[in-house]
Phi, psi and omega in degrees: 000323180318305194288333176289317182302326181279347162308308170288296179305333173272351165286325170324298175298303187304300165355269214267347161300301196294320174284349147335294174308307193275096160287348179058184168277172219297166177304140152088009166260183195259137225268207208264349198240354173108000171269184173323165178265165132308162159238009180220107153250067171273199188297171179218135181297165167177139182271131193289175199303143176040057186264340202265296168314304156307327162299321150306000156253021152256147236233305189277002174068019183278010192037008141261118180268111188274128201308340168310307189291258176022282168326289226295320153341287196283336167284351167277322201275336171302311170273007131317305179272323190284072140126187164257340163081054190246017173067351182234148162261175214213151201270340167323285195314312184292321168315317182289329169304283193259038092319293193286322181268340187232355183071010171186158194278326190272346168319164082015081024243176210264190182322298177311336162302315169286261181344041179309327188289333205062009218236014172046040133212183177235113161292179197291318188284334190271313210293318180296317207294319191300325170275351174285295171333329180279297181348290186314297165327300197279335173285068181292220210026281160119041181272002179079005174224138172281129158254141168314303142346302214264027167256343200241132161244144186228129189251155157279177162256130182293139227270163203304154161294150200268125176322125170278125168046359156344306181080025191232130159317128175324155168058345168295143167245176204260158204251155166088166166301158175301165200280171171051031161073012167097021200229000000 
């Protein structure tokens, strides 16, 4: 546990250097589009789908969530979201469920993810089966435990878009009437 924790502070660190590092152009010049620049393009952090919720299912503070904690996790959140206590989510429920629990009806992952059957509910065997598939993803090792590292994804940013076909040198503007004769 130790070694995970100085681990994470030092990816942490190692991080937040890197995004640091890349000053872009100087302050008060004009960016790739003519506006102001950014001064941080570093890499960007980012949590996997129902990482914040999984992460909420750990009980011993070991920063890892083990399948037992795990199991246990997703059966609180299955009765948390039913309800009516009908043993089914109703598509009401599920929404309302991950709006309240993933922070949005449009989070990660999504209805369709539950919802195998198509049959606009979800029992209790799809809410378990949908989170086992995430176990499985989010456990990158295959240790049979999640670590809080393996919630976390580090993406670049994508690089600025490139003009298209004008045929005008960047910063020229265009001469003449507007394109369809000005009318």
């Amino acid at each position: 546990m130790h070694k995970t924790i100085i681990g994470l502070a030092a990816a942490g660190l190692f991080l937040s250097g890197c995004a640091s590092s890349h000053k872009g152009p100087p302050k008060g010049t004009d960016g790739p589009r003519g506006g102001k620049a950014r001064s941080a393009l570093g890499p960007i952090a980012a949590l996997s789908g129902g990482g914040l919720l999984i992460a909420s299912f750990n009980r011993n503070d070991d920063y890892a969530i083990d399948k037992m904690e795990f199991d246990q996790g997703v059966s609180r959140a299955f009765i948390v979201a039913d309800q009516d206590k009908n043993a089914r989510l109703s598509m009401i429920e599920l929404n309302h469920w991950r709006a309240s629990a993933l922070g949005s009806v449009d989070a990660r992952p999504g209805t369709f993810f539950f919802d195998t059957t198509f049959d606009q509910q979800v029992s209790r065997e799809e809410f378990i089966a949908a989170w086992g598939k995430i176990h499985q993803t989010s456990d990158r090792d295959n240790n049979g435990q999640i670590q809080f590292a393996e919630l976390v994804n580090i993406v670049e940013r994508p690089s600025a878009p490139q003009q298209r076909g004008s045929g005008r040198k960047g910063g020229e503007e265009r001469r003449g009437p507007p394109p369809g004769g000005g009318r």
